[in-house]
DRENZAVO-619067 format. One line per 3 residues: number of its first residue (from 1); their letters; for each residue x, y negated, z negated of N, C-alpha, C. Coordinates in Angstrom, 1 decimal, decimal comma. Example, Ala and Ser with C-alpha at 12.3 -4.5 7.8 and 13.67 -1.06 7.14 Angstrom:
DRENZAVO-619067
1> as> 13,2 5,7 -7,8 12,3 4,5 -7,8 13,2 3,3 -7,8  12,8 2,2 -7,1 13,7 1,1 -7,1 12,9 0,0 -7,9
//
This chain:
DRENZAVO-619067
1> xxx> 168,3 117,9 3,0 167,1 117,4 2,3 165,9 117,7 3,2  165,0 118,5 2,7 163,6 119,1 3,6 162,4 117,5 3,3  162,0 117,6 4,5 160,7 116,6 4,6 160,0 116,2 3,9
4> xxx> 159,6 116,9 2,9 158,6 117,0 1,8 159,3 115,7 0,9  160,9 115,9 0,7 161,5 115,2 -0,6 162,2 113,6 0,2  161,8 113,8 1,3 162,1 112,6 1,9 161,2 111,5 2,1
7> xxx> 160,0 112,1 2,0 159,0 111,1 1,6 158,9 110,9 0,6  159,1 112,1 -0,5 158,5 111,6 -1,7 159,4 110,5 -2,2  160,6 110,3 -1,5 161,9 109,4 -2,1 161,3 108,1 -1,6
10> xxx> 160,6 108,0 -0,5 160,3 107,1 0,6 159,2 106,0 -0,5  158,4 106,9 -0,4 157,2 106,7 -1,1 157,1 105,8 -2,6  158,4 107,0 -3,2 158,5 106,4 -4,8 159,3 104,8 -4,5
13> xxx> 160,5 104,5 -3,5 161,0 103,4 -3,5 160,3 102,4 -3,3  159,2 102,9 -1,9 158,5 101,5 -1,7 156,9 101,4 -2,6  156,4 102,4 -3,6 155,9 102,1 -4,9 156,4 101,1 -5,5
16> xxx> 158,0 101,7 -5,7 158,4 100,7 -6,9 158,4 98,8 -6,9  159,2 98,8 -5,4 159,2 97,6 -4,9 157,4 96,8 -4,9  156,7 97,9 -4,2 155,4 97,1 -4,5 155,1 96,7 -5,7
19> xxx> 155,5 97,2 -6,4 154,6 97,1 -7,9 155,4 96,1 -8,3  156,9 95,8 -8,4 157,9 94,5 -8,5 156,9 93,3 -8,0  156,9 93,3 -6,6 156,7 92,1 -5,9 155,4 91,0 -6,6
22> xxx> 154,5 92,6 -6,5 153,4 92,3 -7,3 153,3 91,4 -8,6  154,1 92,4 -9,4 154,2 91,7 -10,7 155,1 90,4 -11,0  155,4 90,1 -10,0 156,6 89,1 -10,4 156,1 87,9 -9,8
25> xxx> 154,9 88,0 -8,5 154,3 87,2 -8,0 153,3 86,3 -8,6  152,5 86,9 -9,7 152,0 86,6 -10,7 152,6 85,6 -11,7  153,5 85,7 -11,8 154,1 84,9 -12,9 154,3 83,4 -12,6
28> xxx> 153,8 82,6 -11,1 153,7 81,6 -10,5 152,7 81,6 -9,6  152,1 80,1 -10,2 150,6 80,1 -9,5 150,9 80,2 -8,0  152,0 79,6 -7,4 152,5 79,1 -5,7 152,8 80,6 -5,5
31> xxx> 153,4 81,6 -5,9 154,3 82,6 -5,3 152,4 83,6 -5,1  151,7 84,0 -6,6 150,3 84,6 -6,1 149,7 84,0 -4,9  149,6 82,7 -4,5 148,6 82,1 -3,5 149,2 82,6 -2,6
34> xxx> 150,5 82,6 -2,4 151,3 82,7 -1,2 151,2 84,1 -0,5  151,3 85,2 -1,9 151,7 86,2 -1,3 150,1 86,9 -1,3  149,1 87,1 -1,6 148,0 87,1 -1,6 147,0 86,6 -0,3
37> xxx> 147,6 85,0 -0,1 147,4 84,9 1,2 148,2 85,5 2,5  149,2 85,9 2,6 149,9 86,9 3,0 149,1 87,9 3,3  148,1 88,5 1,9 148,3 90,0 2,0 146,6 90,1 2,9
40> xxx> 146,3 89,2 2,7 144,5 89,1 2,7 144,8 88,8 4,8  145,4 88,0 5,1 145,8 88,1 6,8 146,1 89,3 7,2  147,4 89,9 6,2 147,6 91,4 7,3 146,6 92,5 6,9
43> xxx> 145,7 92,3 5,9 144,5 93,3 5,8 143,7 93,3 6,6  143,5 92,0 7,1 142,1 91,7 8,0 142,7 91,9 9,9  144,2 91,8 10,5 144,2 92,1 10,9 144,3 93,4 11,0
46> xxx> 144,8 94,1 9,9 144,3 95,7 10,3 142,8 96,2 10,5  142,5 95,5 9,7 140,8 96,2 9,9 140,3 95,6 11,4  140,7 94,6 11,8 140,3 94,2 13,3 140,6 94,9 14,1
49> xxx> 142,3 95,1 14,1 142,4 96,0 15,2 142,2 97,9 14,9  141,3 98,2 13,4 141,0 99,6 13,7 139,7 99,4 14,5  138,7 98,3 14,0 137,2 98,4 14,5 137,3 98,2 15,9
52> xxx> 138,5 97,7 16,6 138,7 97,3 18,0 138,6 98,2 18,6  138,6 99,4 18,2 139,3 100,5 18,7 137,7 101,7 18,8  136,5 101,2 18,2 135,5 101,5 18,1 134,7 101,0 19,7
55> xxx> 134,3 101,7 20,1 133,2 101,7 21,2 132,6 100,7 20,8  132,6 99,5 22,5 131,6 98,0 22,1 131,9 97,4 20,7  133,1 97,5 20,5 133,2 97,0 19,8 134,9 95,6 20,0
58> xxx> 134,7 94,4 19,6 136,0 93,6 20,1 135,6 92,3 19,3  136,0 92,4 18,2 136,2 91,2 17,5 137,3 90,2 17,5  137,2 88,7 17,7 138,0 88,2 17,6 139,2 88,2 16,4
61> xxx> 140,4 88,9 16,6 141,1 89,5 15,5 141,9 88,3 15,1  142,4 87,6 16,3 143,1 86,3 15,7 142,2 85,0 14,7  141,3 85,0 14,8 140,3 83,8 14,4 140,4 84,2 13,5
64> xxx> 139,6 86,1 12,9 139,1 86,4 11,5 139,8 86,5 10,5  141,7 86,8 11,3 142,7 86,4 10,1 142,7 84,8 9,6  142,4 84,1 11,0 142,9 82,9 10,5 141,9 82,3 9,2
67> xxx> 141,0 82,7 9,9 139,5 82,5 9,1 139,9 82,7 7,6  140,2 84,0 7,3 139,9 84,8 6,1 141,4 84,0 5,5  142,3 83,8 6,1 143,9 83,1 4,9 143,0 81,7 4,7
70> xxx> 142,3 81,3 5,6 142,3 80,0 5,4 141,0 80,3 4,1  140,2 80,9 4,0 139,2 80,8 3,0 140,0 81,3 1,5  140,8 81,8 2,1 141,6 82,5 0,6 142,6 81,6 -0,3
73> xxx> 142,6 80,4 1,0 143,7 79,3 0,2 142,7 78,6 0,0  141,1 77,9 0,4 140,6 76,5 0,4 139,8 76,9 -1,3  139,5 78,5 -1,7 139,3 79,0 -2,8 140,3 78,6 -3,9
76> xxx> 142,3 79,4 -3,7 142,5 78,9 -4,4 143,2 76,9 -4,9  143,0 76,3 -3,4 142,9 74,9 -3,9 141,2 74,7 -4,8  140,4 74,9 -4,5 139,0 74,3 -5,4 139,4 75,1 -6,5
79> xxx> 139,8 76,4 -6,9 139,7 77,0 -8,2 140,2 76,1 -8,9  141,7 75,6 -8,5 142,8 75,0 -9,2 142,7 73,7 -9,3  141,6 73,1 -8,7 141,7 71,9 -8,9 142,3 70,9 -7,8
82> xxx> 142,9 71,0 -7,1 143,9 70,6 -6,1 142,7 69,7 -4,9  141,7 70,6 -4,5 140,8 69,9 -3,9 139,0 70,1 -4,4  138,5 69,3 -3,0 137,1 69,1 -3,3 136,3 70,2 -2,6
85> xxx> 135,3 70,4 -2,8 134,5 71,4 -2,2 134,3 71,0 -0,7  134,8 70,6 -0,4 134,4 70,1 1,2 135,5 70,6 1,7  136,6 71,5 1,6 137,1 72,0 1,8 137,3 73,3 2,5
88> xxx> 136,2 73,9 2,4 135,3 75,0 3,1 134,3 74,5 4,0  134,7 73,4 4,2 133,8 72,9 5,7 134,7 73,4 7,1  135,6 73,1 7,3 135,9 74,0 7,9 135,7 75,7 8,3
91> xxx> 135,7 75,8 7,1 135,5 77,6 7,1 134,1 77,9 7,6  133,5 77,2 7,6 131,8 77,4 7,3 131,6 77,0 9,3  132,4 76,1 9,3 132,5 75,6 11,3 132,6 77,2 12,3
94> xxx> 134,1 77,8 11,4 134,7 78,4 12,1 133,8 80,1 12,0  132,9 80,2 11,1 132,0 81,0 10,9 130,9 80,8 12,4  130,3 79,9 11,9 129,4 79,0 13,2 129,9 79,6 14,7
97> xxx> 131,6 79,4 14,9 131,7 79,2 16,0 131,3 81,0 16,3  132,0 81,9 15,4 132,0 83,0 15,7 131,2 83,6 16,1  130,0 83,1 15,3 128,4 83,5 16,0 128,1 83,3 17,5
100> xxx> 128,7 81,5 17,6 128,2 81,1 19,3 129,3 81,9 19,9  130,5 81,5 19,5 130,9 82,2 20,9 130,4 83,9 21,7  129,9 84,4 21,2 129,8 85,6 21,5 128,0 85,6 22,7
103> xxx> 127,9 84,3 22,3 126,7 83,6 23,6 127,8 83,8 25,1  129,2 83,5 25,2 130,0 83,7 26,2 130,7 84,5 26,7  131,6 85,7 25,9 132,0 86,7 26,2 131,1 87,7 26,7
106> xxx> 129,7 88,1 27,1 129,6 89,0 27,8 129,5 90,1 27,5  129,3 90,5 25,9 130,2 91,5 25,6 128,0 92,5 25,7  129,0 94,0 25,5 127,9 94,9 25,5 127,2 95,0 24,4
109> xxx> 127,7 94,7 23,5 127,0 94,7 22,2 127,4 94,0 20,9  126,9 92,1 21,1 127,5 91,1 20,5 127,2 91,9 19,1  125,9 92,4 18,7 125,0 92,3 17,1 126,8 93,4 16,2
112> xxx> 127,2 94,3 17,3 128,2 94,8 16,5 129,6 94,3 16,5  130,4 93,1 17,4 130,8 92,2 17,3 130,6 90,9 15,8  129,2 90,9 16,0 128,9 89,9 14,4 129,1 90,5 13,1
115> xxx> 129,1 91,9 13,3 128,6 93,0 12,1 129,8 92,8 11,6  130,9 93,8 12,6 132,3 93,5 12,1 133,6 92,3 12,0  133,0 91,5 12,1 133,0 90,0 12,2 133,1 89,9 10,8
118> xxx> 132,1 89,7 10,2 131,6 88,8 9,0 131,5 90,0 8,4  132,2 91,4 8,5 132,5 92,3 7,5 133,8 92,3 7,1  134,7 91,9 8,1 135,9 91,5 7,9 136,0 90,3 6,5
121> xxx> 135,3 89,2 7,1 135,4 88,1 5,3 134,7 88,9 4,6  133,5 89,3 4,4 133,1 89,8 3,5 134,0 91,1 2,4  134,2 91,9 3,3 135,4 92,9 2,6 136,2 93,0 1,9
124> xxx> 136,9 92,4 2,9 138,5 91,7 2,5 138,7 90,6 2,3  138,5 89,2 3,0 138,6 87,5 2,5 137,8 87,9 1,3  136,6 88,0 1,1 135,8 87,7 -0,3 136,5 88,0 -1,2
127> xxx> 136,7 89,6 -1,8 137,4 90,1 -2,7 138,4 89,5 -3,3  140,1 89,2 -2,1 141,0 88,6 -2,6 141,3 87,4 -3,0  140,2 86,6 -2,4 140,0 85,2 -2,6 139,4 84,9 -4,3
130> xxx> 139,1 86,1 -4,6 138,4 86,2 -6,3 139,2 86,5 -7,0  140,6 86,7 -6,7 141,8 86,5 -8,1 142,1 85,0 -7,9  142,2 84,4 -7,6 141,7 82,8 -8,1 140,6 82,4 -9,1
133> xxx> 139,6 83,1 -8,8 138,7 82,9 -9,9 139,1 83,6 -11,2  140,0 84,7 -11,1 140,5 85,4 -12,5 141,8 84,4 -12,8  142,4 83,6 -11,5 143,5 83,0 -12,5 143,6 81,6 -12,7
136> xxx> 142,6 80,9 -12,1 142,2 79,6 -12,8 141,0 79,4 -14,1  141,1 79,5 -15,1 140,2 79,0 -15,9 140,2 77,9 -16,1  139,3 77,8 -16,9 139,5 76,2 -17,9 139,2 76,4 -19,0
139> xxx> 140,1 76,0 -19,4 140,7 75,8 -20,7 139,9 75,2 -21,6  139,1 76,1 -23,1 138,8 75,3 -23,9 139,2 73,8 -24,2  138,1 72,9 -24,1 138,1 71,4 -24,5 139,2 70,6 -23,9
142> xxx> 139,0 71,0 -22,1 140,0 70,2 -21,6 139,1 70,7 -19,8  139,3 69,6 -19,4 138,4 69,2 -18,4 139,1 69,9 -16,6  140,3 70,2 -16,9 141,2 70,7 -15,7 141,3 72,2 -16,2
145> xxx> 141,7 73,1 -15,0 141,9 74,3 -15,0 143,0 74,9 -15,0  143,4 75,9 -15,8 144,7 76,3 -16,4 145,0 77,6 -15,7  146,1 77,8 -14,9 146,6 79,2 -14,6 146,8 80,2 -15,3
148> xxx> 146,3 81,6 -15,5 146,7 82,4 -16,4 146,9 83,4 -15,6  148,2 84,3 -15,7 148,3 85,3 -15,0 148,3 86,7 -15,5  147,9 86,5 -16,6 147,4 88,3 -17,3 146,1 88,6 -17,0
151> xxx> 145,1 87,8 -17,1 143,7 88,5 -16,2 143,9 88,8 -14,8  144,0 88,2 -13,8 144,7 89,1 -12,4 145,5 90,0 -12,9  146,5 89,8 -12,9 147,8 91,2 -13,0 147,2 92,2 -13,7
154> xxx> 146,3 92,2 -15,0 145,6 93,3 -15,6 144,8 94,4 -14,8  144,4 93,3 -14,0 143,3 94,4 -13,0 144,3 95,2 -12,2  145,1 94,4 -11,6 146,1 95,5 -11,2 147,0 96,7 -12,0
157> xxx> 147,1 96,5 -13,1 147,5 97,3 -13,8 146,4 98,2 -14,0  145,6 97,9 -14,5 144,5 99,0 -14,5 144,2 99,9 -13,9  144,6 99,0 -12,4 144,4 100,2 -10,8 145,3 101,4 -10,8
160> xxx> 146,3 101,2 -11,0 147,8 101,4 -11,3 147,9 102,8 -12,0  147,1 102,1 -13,0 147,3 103,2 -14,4 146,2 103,9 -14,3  145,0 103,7 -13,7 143,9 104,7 -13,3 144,3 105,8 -12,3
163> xxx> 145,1 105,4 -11,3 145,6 106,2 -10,2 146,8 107,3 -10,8  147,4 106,8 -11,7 148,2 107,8 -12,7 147,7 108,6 -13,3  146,6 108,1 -13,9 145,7 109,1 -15,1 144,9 110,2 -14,4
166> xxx> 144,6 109,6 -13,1 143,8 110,6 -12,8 144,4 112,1 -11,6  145,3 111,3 -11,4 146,4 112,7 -10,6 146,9 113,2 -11,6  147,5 113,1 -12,8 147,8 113,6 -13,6 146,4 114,2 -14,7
169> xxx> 145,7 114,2 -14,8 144,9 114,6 -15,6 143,9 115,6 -14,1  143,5 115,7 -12,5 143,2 116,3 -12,0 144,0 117,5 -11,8  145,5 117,2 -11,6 146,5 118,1 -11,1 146,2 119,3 -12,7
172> xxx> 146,0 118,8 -13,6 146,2 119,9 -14,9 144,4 120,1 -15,1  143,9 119,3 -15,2 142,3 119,7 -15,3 141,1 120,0 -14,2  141,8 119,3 -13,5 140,4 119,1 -12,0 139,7 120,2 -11,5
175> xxx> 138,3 120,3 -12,0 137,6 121,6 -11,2 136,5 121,2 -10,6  136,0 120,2 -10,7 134,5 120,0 -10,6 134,5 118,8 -9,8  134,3 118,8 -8,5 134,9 117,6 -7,2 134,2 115,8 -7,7
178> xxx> 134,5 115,0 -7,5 133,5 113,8 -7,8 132,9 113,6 -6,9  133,6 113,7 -5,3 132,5 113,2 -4,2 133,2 114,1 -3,1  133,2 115,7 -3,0 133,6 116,5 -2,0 133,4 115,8 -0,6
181> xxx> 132,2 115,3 -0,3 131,9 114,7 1,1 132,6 114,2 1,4  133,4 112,8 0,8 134,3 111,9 1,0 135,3 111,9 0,9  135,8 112,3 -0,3 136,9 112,5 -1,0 137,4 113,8 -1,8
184> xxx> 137,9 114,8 -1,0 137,7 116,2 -1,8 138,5 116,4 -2,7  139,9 115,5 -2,9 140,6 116,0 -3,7 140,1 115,3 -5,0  139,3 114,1 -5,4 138,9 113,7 -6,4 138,0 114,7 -7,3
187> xxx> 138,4 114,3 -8,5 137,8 115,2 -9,4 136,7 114,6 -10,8  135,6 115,0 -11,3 135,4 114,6 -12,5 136,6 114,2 -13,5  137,3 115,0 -13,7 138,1 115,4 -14,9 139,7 114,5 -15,1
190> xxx> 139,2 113,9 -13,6 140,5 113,4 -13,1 140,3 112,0 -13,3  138,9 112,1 -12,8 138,5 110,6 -13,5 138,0 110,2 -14,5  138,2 110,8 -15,6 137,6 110,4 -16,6 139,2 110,8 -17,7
193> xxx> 140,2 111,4 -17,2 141,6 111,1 -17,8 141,8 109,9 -17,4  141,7 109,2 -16,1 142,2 107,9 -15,7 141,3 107,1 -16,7  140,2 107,2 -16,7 139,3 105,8 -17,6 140,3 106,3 -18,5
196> xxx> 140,3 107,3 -19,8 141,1 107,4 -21,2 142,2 106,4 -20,9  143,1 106,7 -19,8 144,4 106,5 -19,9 144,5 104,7 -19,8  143,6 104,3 -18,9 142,8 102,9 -18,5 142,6 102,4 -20,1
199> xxx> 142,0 102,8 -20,9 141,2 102,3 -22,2 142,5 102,0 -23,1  143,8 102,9 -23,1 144,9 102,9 -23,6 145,3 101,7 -23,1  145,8 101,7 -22,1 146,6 100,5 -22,1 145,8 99,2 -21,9
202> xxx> 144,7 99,3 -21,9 143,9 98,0 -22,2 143,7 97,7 -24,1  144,3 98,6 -24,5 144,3 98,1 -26,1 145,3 97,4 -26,5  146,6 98,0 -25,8 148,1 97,6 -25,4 147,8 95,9 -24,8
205> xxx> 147,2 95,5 -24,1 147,0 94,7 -23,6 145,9 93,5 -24,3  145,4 94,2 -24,7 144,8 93,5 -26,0 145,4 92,9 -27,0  146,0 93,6 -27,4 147,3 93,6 -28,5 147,9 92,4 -28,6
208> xxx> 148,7 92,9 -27,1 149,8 91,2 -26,3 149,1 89,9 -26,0  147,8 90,2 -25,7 146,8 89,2 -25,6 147,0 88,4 -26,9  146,8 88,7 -27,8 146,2 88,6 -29,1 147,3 87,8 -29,9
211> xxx> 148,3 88,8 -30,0 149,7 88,4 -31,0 150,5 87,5 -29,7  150,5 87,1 -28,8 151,0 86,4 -27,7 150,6 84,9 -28,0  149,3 84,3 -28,5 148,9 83,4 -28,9 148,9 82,5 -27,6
214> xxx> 148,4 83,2 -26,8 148,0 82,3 -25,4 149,2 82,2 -24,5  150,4 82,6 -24,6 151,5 83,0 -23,7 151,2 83,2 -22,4  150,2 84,4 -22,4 149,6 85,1 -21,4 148,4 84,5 -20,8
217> xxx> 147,6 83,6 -21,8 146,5 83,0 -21,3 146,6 81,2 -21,8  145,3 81,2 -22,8 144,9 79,7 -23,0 145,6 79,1 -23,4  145,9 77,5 -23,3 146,7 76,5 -23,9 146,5 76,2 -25,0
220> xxx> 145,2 76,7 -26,3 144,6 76,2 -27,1 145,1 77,3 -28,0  146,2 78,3 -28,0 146,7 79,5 -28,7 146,1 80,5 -29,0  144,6 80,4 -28,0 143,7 81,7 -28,3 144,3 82,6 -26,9
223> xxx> 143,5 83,7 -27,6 143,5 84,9 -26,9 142,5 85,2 -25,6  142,9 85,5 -24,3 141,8 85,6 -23,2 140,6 86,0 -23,3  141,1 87,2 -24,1 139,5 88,4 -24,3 139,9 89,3 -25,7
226> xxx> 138,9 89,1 -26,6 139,0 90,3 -27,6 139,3 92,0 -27,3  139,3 92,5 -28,3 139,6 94,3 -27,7 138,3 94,7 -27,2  137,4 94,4 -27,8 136,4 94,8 -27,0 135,7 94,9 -25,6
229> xxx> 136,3 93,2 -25,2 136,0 92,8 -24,4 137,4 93,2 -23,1  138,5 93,2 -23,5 139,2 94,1 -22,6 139,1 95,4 -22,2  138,4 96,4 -23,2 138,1 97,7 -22,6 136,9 97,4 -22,1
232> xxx> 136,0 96,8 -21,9 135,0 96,7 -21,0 135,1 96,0 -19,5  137,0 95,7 -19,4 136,9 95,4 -18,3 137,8 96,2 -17,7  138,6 97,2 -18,5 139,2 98,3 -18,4 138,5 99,5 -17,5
235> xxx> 136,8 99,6 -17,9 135,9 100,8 -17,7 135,4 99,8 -16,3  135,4 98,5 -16,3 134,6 97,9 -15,0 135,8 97,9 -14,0  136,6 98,0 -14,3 137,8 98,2 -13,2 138,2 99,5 -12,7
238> xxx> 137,9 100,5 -13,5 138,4 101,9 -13,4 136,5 102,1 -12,5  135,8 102,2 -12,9 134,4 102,5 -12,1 134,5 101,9 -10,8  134,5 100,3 -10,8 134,6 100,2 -9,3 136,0 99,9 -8,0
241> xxx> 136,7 100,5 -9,2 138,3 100,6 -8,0 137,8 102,3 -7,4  137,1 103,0 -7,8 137,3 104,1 -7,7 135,9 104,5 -6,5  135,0 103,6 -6,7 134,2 103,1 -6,1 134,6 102,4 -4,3
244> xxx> 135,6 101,8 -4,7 136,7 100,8 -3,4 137,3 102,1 -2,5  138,0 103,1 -3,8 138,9 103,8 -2,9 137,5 104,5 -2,1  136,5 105,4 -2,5 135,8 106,1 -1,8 135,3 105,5 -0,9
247> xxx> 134,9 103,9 -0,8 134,2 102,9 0,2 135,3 103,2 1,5  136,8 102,8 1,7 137,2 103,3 2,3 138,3 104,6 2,9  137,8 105,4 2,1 137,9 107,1 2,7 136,0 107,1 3,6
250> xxx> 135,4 106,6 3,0 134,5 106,4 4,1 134,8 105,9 5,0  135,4 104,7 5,6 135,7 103,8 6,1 136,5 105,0 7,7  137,1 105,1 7,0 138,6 106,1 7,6 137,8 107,4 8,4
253> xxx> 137,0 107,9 7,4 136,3 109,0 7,9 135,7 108,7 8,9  135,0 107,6 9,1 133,9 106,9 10,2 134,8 106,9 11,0  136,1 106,9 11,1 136,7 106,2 12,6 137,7 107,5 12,6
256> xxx> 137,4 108,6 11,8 138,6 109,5 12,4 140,1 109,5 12,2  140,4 108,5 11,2 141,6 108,2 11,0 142,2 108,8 9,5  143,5 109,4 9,5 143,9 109,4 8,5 144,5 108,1 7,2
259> xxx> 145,0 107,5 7,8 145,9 106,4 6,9 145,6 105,2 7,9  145,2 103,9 7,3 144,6 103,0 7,9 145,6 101,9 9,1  147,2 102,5 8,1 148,6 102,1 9,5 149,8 102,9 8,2
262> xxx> 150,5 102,1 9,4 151,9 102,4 8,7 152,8 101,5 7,9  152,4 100,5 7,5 153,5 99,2 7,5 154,1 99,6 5,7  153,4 100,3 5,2 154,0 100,6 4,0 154,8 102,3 3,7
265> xxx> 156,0 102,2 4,2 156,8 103,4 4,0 155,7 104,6 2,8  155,0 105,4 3,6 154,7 106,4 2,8 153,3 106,3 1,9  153,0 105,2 1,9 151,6 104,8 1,4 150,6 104,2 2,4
268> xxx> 151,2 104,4 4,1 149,9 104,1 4,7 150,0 102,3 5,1  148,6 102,4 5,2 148,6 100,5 5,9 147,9 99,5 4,1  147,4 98,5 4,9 147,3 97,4 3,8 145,8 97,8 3,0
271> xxx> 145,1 98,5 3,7 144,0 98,7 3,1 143,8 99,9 2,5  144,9 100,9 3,0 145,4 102,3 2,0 145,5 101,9 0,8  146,3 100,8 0,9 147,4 99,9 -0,9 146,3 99,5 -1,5
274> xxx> 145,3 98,6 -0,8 144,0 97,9 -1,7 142,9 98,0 -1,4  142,5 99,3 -1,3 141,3 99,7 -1,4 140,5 99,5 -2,5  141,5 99,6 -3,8 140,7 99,8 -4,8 140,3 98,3 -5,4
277> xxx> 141,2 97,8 -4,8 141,1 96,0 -5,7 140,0 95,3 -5,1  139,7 95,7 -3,8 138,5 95,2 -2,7 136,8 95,1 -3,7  137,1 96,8 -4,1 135,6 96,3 -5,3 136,0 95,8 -6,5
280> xxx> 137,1 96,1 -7,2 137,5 96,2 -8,5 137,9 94,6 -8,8  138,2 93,7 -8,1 138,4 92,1 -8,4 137,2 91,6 -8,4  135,9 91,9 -6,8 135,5 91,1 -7,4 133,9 91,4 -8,7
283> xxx> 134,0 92,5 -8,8 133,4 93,3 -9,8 134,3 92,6 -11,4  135,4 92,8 -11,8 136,2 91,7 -12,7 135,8 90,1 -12,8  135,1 89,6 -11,6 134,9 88,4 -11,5 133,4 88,6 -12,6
286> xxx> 132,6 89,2 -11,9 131,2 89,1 -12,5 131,1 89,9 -13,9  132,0 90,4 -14,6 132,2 90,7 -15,7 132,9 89,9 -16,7  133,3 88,9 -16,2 134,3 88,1 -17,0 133,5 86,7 -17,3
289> xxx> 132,3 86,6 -16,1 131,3 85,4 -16,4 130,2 86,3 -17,0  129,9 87,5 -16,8 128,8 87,8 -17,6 129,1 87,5 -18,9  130,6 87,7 -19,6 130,8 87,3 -21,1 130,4 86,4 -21,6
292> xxx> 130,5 85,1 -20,6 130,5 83,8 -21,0 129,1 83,3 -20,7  127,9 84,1 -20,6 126,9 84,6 -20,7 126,2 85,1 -22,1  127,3 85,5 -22,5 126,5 86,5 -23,6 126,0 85,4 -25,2
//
């Protein structure tokens, strides 16, 4: 068995398992918090210990995990109701300290210490912390907040099936690059089969919305989002996942690195896996209140 087909075996098993874990985590409010908080720790200490590795640069990597799980859970207690807003008092301390302490270490160059500091929450804590806000709603004419796990899990499928559409629609059409500088293998043609393919199964998805009679979503037997309003969050998810992936191929490029680690057989590290969800959730967030806006 030659190299080539040993990863690709590598690759396709631990796909599959991810995409399981994923989807199955979803289906209980405790198992998403859990494993989400999970995922949002080992992202932030990857990105700690790549920026570590940058000249004058040494951020405290233990804190900013602790920091970022702890903001990702005190989110989803306030989303859900569970607690009070003073629950992020803490978080807000442990922010504080991060600032002072760097009055004591000595270091050569605290301002890029802060930078990558509070790029770490921003990045990664913010983002993941915002599928809480896709899976607590509240529920027409009822005063507590209702779990729904088809708006999260959607975005992810979206990602999913964008990243299909568009290797499969570049590999047969791709001539004209989207962002050579960055990303050379990306194509016009590639991404704009992924949106098609994206629009598809957000009709599919609509559909099950619809004739589901709130299975998937509200307790009141309506539907989450009309068709229209699902392919508008189809096209906001496919634009800024795609947007996420190129943020970090920059990212990577800046520090000379190919794959951000290894902990995922054949797909790289945690921020390889969710690059794209980084813009694409909380971009989903501000699309799903601009509705309720309109």
């Amino acid at each position: 068995m030659t190299e080539k087909v040993q990863n690709f075996i590598t690759r396709t098993i631990t796909g599959i398992l991810f995409v399981a874990i994923i989807v199955t985590c979803f289906l209980r409010p405790f198992a998403m918090v859990f494993l989400f908080a999970l995922v949002t720790g080992m992202t932030i200490w990857e990105f700690c210990g790549l920026v570590n590795n940058i000249k004058s640069v040494q951020t405290n990597r233990f804190i900013c995990t602790i920091a970022g799980v702890y903001f990702f859970l005190a989110v989803a207690g306030f989303c859900s109701g569970m607690t009070p807003s003073a629950v992020f008092i803490p978080y807000l301390l442990t922010v504080v300290y991060l600032f002072v302490s760097e009055l004591y270490t000595k270091a050569e160059n605290p301002i890029n210490n802060w930078a990558y500091t509070m790029l770490s929450q921003m990045y990664i804590a913010l983002p993941f912390s915002m599928l809480n806000v896709l899976a607590f709603q509240n529920a027409p004419g009822q005063d507590y907040p209702v779990y729904s796990w088809l708006l999260p899990l959607s975005v992810f499928i979206f990602l999913w099936m964008n990243d299909t559409g568009a290797y499969c629609s570049g590999m047969l059409f791709g001539k004209h690059k989207l962002f050579p500088r960055i990303s050379p293998a990306k194509s016009w043609e590639g991404s704009i089969g992924g949106g098609i393919f994206v629009l598809l199964i957000a009709a599919i998805i609509a559909h099950f919305d619809a004739s589901a009679n709130g299975a998937g979503g509200a307790e009141d037997g309506s539907a989450l989002l009309g068709l229209p309003q699902w392919l508008g969050l189809g096209l906001v998810v496919v634009v800024f996942g795609t947007l996420g992936d190129l943020v970090e191929s920059l990212f990577k490029r800046t520090l000379g690195i190919k794959d951000s680690g290894n902990i995922l057989p054949g797909h790289g590290g945690m921020l390889d896996r969710f690059d794209s969800s980084l813009m694409a959730i909380p971009a989903a967030v501000v699309y799903i209140y601009s509705l309720t806006l309109l």
